[in-house]
ROSE-4610 file (N, C-alpha, C; in Angstrom, 1 decimal, always signed):
// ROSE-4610
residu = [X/X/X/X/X/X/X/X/X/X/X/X/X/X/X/X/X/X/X/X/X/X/X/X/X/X/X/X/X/X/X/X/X/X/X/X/X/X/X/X/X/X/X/X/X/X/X/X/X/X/X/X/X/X/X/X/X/X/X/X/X/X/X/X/X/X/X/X/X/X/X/X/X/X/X/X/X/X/X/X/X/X/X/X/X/X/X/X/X/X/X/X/X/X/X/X/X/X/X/X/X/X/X/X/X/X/X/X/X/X/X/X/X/X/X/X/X/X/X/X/X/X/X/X/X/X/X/X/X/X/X/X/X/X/X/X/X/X/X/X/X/X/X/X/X/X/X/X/X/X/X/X/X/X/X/X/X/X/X/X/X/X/X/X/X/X/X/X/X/X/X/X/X/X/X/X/X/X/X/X/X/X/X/X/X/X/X/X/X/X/X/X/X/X/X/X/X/X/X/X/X/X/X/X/X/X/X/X/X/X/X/X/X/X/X/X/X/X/X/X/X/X/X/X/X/X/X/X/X/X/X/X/X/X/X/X/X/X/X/X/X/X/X/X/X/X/X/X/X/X/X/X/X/X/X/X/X/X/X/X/X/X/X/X/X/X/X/X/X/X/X/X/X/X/X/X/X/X/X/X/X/X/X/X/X/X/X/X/X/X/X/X/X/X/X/X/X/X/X/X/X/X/X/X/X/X/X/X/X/X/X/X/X/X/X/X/X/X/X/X/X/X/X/X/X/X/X/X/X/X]
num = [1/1/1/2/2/2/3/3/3/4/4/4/5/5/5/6/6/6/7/7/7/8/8/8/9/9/9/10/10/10/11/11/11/12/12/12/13/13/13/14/14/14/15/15/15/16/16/16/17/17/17/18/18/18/19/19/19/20/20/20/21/21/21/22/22/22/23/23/23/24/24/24/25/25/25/26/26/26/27/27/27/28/28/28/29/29/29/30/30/30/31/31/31/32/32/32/33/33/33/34/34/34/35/35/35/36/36/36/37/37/37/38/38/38/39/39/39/40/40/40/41/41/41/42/42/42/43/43/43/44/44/44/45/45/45/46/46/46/47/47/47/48/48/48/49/49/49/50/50/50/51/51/51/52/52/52/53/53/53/54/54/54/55/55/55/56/56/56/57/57/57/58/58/58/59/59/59/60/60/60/61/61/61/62/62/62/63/63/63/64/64/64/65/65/65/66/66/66/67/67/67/68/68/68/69/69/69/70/70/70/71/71/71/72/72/72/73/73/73/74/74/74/75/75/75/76/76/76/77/77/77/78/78/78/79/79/79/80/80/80/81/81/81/82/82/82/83/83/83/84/84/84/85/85/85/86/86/86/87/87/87/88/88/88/89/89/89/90/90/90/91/91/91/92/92/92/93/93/93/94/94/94/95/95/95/96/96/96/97/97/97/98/98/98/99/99/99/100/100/100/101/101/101/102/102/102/103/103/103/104/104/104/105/105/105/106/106/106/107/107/107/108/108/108/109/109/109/110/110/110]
x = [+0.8/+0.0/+0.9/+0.1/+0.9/-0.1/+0.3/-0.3/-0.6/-1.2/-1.4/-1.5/-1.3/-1.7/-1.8/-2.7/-2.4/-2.1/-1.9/-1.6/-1.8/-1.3/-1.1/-0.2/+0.4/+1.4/+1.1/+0.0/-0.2/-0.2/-0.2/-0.6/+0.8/+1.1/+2.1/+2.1/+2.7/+2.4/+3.6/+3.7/+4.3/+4.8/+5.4/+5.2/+5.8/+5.3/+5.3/+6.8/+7.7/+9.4/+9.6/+9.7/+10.2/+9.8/+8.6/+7.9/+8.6/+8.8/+9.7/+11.1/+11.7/+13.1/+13.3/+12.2/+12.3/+12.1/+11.0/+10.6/+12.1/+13.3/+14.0/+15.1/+15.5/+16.1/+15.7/+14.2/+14.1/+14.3/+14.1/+13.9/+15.9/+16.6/+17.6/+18.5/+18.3/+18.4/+17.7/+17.0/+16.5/+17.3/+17.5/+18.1/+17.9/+18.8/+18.1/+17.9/+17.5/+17.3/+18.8/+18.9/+20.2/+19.7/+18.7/+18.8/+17.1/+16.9/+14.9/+15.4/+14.8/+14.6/+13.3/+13.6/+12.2/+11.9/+10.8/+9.8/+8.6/+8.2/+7.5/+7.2/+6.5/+6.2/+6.9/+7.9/+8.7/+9.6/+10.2/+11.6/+11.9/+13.2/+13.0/+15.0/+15.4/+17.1/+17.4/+16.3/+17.0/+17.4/+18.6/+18.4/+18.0/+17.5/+16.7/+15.2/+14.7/+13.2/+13.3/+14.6/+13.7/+13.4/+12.3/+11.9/+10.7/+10.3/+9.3/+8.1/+7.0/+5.9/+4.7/+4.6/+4.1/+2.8/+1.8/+0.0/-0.6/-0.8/-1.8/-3.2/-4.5/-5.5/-5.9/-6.3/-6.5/-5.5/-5.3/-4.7/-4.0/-3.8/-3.5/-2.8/-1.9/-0.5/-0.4/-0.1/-0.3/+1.5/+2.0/+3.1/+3.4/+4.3/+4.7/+6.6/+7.1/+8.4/+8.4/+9.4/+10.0/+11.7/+12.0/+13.5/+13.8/+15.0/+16.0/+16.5/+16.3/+16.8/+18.0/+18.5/+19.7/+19.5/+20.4/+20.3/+20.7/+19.3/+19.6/+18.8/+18.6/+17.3/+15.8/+15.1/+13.8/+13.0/+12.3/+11.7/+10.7/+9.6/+8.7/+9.1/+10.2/+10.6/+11.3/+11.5/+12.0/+11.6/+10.5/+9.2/+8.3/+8.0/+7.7/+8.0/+9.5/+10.1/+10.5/+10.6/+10.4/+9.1/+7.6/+6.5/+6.5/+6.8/+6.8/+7.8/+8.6/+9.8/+9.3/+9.0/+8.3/+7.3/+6.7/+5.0/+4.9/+6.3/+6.2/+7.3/+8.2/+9.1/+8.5/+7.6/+6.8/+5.8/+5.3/+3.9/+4.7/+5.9/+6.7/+7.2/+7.6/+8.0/+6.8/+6.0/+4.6/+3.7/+3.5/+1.9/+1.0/+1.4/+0.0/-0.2/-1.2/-1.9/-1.2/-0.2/-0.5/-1.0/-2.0/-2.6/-1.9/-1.1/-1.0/+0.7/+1.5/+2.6/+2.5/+2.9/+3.0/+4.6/+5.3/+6.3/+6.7/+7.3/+7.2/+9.0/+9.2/+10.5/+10.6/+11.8/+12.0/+13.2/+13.9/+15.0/+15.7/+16.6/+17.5/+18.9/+20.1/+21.3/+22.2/+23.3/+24.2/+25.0]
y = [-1.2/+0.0/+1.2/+2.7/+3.7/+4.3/+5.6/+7.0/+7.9/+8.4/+9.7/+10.7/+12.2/+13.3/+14.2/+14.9/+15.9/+17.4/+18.0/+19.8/+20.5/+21.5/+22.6/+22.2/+20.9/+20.6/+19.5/+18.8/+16.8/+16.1/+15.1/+14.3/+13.2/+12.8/+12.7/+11.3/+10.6/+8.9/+8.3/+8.0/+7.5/+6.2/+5.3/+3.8/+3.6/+2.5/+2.1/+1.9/+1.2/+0.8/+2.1/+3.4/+5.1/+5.3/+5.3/+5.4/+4.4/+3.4/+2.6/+2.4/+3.5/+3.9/+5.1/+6.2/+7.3/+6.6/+6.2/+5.8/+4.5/+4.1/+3.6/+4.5/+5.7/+6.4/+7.1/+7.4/+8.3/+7.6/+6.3/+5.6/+5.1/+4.9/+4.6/+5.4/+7.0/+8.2/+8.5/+7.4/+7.7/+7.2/+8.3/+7.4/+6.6/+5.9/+4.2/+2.9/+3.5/+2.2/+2.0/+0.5/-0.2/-0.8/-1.0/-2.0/-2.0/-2.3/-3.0/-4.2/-5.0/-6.3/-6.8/-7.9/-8.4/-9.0/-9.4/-10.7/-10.9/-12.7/-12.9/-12.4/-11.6/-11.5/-9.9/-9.5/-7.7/-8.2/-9.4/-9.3/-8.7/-8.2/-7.5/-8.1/-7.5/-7.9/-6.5/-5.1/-4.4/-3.8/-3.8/-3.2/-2.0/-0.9/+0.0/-0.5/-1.1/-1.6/-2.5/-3.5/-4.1/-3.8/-4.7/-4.6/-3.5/-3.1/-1.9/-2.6/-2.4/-2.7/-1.4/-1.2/+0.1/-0.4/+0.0/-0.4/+1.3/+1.3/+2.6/+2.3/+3.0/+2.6/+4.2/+4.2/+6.1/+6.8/+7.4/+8.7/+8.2/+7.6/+7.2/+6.5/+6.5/+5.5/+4.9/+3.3/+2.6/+2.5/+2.4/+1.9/+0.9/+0.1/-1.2/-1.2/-0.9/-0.9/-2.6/-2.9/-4.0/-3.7/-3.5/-2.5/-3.5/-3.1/-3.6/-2.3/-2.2/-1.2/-1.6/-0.3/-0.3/-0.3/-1.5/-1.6/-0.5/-0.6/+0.6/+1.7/+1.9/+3.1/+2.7/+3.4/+3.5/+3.3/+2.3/+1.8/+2.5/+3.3/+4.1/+5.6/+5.9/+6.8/+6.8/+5.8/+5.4/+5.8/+4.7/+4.4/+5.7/+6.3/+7.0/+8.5/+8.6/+9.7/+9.0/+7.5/+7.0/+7.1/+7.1/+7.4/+8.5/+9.5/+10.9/+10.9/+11.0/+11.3/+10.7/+9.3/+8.7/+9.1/+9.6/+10.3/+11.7/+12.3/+13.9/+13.5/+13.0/+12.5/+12.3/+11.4/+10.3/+11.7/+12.8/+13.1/+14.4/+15.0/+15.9/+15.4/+14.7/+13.5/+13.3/+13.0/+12.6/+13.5/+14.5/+15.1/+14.6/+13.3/+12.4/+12.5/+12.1/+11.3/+10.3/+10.4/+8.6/+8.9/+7.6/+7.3/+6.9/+5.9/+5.0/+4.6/+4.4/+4.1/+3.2/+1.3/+0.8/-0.1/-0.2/+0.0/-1.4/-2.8/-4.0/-3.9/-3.9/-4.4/-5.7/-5.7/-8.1/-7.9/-7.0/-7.4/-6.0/-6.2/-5.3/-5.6/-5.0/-5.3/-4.2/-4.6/-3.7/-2.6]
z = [+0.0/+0.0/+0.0/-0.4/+0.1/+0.0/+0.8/+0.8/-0.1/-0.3/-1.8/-1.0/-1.7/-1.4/-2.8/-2.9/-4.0/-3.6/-4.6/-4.2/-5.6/-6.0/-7.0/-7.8/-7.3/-8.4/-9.1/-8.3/-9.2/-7.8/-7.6/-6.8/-6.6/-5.0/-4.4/-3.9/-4.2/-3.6/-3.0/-1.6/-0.6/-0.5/-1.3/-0.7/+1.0/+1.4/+3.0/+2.8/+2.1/+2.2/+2.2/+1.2/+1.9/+3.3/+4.0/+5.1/+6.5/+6.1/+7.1/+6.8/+6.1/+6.2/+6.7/+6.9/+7.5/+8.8/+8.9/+10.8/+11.2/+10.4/+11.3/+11.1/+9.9/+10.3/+12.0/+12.3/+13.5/+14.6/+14.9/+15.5/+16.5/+15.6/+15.6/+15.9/+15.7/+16.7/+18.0/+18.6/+19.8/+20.5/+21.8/+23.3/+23.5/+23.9/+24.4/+23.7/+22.2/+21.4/+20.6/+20.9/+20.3/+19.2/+18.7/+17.3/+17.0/+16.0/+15.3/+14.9/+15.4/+14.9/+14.2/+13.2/+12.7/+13.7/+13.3/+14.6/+13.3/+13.6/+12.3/+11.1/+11.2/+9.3/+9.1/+10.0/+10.0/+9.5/+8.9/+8.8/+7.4/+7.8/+6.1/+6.2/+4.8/+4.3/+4.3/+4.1/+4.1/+5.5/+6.3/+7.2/+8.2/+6.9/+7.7/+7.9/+7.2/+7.2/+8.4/+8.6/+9.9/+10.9/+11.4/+12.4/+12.4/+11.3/+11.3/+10.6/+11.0/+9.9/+9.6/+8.7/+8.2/+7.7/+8.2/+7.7/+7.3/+6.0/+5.4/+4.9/+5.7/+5.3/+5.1/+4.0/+3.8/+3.3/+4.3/+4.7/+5.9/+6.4/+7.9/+8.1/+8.8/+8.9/+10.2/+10.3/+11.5/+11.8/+12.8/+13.1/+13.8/+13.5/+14.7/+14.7/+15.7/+16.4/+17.3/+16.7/+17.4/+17.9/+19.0/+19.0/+20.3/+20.5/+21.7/+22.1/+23.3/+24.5/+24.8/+25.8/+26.5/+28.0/+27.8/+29.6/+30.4/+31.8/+32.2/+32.3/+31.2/+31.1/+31.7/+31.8/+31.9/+30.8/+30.7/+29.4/+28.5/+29.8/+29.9/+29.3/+29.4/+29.3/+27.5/+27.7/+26.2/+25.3/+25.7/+24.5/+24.4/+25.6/+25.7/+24.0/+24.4/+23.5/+21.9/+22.2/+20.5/+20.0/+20.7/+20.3/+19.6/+20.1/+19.6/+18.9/+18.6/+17.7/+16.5/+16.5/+15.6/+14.5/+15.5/+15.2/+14.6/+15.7/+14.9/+13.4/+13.5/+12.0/+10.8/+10.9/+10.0/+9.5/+10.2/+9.7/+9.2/+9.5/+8.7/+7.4/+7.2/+6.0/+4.6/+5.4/+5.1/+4.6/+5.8/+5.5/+6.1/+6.4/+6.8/+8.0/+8.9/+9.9/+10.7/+11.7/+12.2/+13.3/+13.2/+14.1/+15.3/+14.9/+16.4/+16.0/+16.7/+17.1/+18.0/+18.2/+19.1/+19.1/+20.4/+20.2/+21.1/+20.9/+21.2/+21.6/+22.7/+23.5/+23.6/+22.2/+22.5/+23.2/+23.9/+24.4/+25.0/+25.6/+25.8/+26.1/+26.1/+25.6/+26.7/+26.7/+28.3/+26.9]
């Protein structure tokens, strides 16, 4: 799937693989997070895409983070500022909507 948008110039189309190379560029600049990993059907070969799964219904962008932490931190706090970073990245990028950002800790690492 991807996103569309139009304007004054023609009309603008997003595929989800651009969309989940921006969200693990942002993601991998967060405190705390050491790596994205796939997990079942996330695995990808490219390694910015893993570990990300990107769902577009509309206008609207779903997110799924599968990441490994750093030991040590506060997890809450983490996730907390990778939600957002996420969220505000992706819809600068974009244009679009996301809705939901959910963010799956398989692990953490010293």
């Amino acid at each position: 799937m991807a996103v569309n948008t139009s304007n004054a110039y023609g009309t603008i189309t997003i595929n989800d693989e651009a969309i989940a190379c921006a969200t693990g560029h942002i993601a991998r600049e967060c405190y705390g997070v050491v790596d994205l990993v796939g997990q079942g059907s996330v695995k990808s070969k490219n390694i910015l895409t893993r570990g990300i799964k990107i769902i577009t219904v509309g206008n609207r962008i779903y997110i799924d983070l599968y990441a490994i932490l750093k030991y040590g931190v506060s997890i809450g706090t983490v996730t907390d500022n990778l939600k957002s970073a996420v969220k505000y990245g992706v819809e600068q990028f974009t244009g679009m909507i996301v809705d939901s950002v959910n963010i799956n800790v398989v692990g953490v690492r010293v």
